[in-house]
N, C-alpha and C positions, 0 to 999 in steps of 0.2 A: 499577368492578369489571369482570374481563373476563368476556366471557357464554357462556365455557366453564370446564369443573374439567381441562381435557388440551389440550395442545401435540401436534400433526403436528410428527414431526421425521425429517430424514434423519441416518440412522445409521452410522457407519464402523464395523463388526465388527473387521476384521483390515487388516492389512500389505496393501497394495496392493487391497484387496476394496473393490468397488462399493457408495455407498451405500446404503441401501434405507431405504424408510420405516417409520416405527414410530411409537408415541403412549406420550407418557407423563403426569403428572398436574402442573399447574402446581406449583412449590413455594412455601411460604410464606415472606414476604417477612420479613429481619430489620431490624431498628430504619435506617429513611432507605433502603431499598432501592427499586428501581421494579422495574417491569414491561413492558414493549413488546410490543406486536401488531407485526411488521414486514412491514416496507413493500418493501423490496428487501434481497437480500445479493448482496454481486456476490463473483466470484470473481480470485485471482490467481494467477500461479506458487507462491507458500506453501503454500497451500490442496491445490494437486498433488503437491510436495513431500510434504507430511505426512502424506497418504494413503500414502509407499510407507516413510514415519522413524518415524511416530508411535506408535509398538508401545509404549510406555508408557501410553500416554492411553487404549488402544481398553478398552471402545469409546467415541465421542465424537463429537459434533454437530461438523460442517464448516461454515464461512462465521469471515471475523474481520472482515469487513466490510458492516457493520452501518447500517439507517435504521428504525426505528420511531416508533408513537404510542405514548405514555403513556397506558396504562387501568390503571395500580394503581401508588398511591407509599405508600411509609411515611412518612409525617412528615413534614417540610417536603425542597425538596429546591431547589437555584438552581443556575442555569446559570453559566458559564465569568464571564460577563458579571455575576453578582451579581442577576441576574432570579427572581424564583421559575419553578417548574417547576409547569404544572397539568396535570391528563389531561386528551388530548387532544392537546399538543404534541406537536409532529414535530423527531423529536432522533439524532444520533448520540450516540457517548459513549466513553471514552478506557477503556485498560486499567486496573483499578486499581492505583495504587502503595503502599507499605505507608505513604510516609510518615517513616517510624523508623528505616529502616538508614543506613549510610553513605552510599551511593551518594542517596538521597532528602532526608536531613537535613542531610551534611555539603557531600558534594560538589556537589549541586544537578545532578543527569545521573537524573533518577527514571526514565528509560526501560531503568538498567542496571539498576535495582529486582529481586534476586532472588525476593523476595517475590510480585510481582505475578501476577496469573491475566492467563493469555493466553487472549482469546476463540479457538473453532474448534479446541481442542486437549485442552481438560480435560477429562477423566474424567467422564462423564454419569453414575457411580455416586456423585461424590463430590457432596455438596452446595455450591453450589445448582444442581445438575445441568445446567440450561437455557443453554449458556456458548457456544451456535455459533449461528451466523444461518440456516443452514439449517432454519428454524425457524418455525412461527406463531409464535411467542413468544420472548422471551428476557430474561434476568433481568440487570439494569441493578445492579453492587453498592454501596452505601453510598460506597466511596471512585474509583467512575468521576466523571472530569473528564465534563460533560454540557452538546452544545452545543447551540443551539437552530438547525433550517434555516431558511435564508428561503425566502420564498414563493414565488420565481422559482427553485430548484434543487430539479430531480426528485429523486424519494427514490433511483432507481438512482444520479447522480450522485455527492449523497451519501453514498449508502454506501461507492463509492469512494474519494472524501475520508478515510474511515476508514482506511485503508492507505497506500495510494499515494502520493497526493498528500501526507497529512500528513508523510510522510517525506521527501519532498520540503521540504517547507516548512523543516522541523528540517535538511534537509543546506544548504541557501541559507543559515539563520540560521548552521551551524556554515563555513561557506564566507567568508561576509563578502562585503567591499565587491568591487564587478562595475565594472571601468575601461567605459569608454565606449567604447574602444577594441578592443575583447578578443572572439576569437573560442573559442567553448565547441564541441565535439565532445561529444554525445550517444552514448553506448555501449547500443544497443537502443530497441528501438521496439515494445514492450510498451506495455500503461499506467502502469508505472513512468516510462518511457523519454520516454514521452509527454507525459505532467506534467512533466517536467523540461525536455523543451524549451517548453510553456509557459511555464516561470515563465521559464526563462533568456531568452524572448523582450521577456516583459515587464520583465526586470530591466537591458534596455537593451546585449545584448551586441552586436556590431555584426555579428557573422557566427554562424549557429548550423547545427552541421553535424549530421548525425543517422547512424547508420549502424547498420543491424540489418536483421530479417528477420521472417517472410515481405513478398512484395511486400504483400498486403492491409495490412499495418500499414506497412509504407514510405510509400505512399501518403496516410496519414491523418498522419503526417510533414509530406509534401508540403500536405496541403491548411491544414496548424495553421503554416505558413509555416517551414518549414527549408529556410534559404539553398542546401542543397545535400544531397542523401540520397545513400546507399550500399548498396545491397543484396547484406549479405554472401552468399546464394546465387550471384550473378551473378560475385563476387569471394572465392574460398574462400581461397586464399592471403595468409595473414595479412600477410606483407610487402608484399603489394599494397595491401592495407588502408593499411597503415603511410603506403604514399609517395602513396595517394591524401590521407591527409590534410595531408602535407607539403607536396603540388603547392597544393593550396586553402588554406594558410595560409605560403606566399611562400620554403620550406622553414626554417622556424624552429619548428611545430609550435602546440597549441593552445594559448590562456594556461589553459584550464580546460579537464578531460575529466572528464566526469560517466559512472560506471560503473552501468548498470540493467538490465546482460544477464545477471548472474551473476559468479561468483567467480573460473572459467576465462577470462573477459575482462580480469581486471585487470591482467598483463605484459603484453600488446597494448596496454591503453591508456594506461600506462608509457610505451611508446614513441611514444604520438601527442602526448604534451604535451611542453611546450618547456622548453627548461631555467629554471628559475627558476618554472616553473609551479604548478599547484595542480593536483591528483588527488584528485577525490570520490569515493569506492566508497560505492553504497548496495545496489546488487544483489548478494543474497548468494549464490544459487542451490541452496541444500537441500544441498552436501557439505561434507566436513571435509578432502577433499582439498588436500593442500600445493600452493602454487603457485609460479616460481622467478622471483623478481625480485632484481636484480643489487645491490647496494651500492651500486653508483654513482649509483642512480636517488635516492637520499637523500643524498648527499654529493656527489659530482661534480657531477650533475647536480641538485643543490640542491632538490628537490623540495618540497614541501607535501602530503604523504599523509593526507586526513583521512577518516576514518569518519563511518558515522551510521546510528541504529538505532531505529526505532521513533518515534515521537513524544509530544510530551506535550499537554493540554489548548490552551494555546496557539496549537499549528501546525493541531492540528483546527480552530479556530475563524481559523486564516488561512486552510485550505484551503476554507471555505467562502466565506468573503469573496471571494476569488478567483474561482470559480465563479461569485459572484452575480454578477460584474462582467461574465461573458460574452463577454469578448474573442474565444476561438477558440471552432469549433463543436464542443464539449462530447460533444452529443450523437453525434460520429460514434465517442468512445470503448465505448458501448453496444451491440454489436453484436448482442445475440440474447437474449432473456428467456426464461424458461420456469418454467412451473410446479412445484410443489417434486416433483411426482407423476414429475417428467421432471430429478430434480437429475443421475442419472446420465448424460444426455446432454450437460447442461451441463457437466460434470468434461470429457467425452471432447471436447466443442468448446475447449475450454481446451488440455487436452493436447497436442491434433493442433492447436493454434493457426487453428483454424478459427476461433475467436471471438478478438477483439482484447479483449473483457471480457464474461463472460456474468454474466446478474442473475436474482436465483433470486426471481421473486415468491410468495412461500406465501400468503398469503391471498387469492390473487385468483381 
């Protein structure tokens, strides 16, 4: 049981208004639900975003990236792997899906799940109130996929795993087979941006190029080993862009461009892959603004335009496995902690990208 009756929480009021804290009463748990004390909530672009969209939900707990301990389950509950779950485990855990609809039962894509509750966004009027990481606590539902961390990744790490990375993992699964040969262009240098040249390091590409902004996150680029960075500050002119990456891939363009800057990126990175190529967008960027890509980019120029949104059980428990493995240094993605007392500075280190990823410890 946990050894309080009330959760510390940061609170979104309104359209663009600054967290503030506030305290509410834990909720009661329904049949196989948990409970977590957390451990880290780190934050990303979303999380910014929907501080200035989310005028449906308000008001509502911020964080969708999540690491806690189990102090309260209902009923039996097991992990991704078939393990039971006891308190005291240290776990992330997936949105829930319904399950039951078409997209869940038929077509097997549960992350299109309209159903499902998205943590950092829901109504903290509506039950089970506790649905953002911005939080001592947060309530884990009946149908979250729930993975167990290992004992080698921080709990900020994984928290991130809960976003970033697992979405990552789901656009590589929806991507396919990686030639040997095959040079990938990174669109941004986020921790979206960043996990993605991770993995494409490790999935054997031979050239991986990164280009985004600011220099502090160029850098951390450079240090996770990308064969060649671009800092779009230094280079504002999108056609420069362009024929930089043309010079660096022998003027025939990338076999793969991975999009993690946003939505306004994706006709620029159109133009950096080569014909016959493959175009991953996963960086959405918070608009619904149109963006103008040609016809030719899917017929003439033969393209492979594939989306990816969210992830399911699965890719949480590969983005951990990944992490455990330690290859690049992890930790330079963490760049500033702070207590939940102090979440409004962490939002404003996000924003102004002064933080490359900040971690909201609440119980510490």
């Amino acid at each position: 049981m946990p050894a309080t009756k009330n959760a510390k929480i940061a609170l979104v009021t309104g359209v663009g208004k600054t967290p503030e804290i506030s305290h509410m009463e834990l909720p009661k748990l329904e049949p196989n639900a948990m409970l977590a004390e957390i451990q880290a909530a780190t934050l990303c672009g979303t999380d910014i975003h929907l501080l200035h969209s989310a005028a449906k939900a308000m008001p509502y707990i911020p964080g969708h990236e999540s690491c806690g301990i189990i102090v309260e389950k209902s009923g039996d509950r097991f992990d991704v792997t078939g393990e039971p779950l006891e308190i005291g485990d240290r776990v992330i855990w997936a949105y829930p899906f319904c399950g039951e609809c078409f997209y869940c039962a038929v077509a097997n894509q549960p992350t299109m799940c309209p159903n499902a509750l998205r943590f950092g966004r829901e109504p903290v009027a509506v039950y089970p109130h506790l649905l953002g990481g911005c939080a001592t606590h947060q309530y884990v539902p009946p149908r979250s996929a729930v993975i167990r961390v290992p004992a080698g990744v921080s709990s900020e790490l994984a928290a991130s795993a809960s976003c970033a990375l697992r979405t990552i993992m789901h656009g590589f699964e929806r991507l396919g087979r990686v030639p040997g040969h095959g040079i990938a262009v990174i669109q941004g240098t986020g921790p979206v941006g960043l996990y993605a040249l991770a993995v494409a390091k490790s999935r054997g590409f031979k050239k991986v190029l990164a280009v985004g902004a600011p220099a502090s996150r160029v850098a951390v680029a450079k240090d996770w080993g990308a064969d060649a960075t671009l800092n779009i500050d230094e280079t504002p002119v999108r056609a420069d862009r362009v024929k930089w990456v043309m010079d660096q891939t022998g003027g025939i363009g990338a076999d793969v461009v991975i999009q993690c800057a946003g939505s306004a990126a994706v006709s620029e990175g159109i133009d950096m892959v080569r014909a016959g190529g493959r175009y991953l967008s996963i960086g959405e960027g918070g608009t619904d603004k149109d963006i103008a890509i040609t016809p030719r980019a899917m017929s003439v120029k033969m393209l492979n335009i594939i989306g990816v949104r969210s992830g399911a059980g699965r890719h949480f428990y590969e983005a951990l496995q990944f992490l455990k493995d330690g290859k690049f240094p992890f930790k330079d993605l963490i760049s500033g902690t702070y207590a939940l007392d102090k979440v409004a500075d962490a939002f404003d280190g996000m924003k102004s990208m002064r933080e490359v990823k900040a971690a909201i410890l609440p119980n510490s």
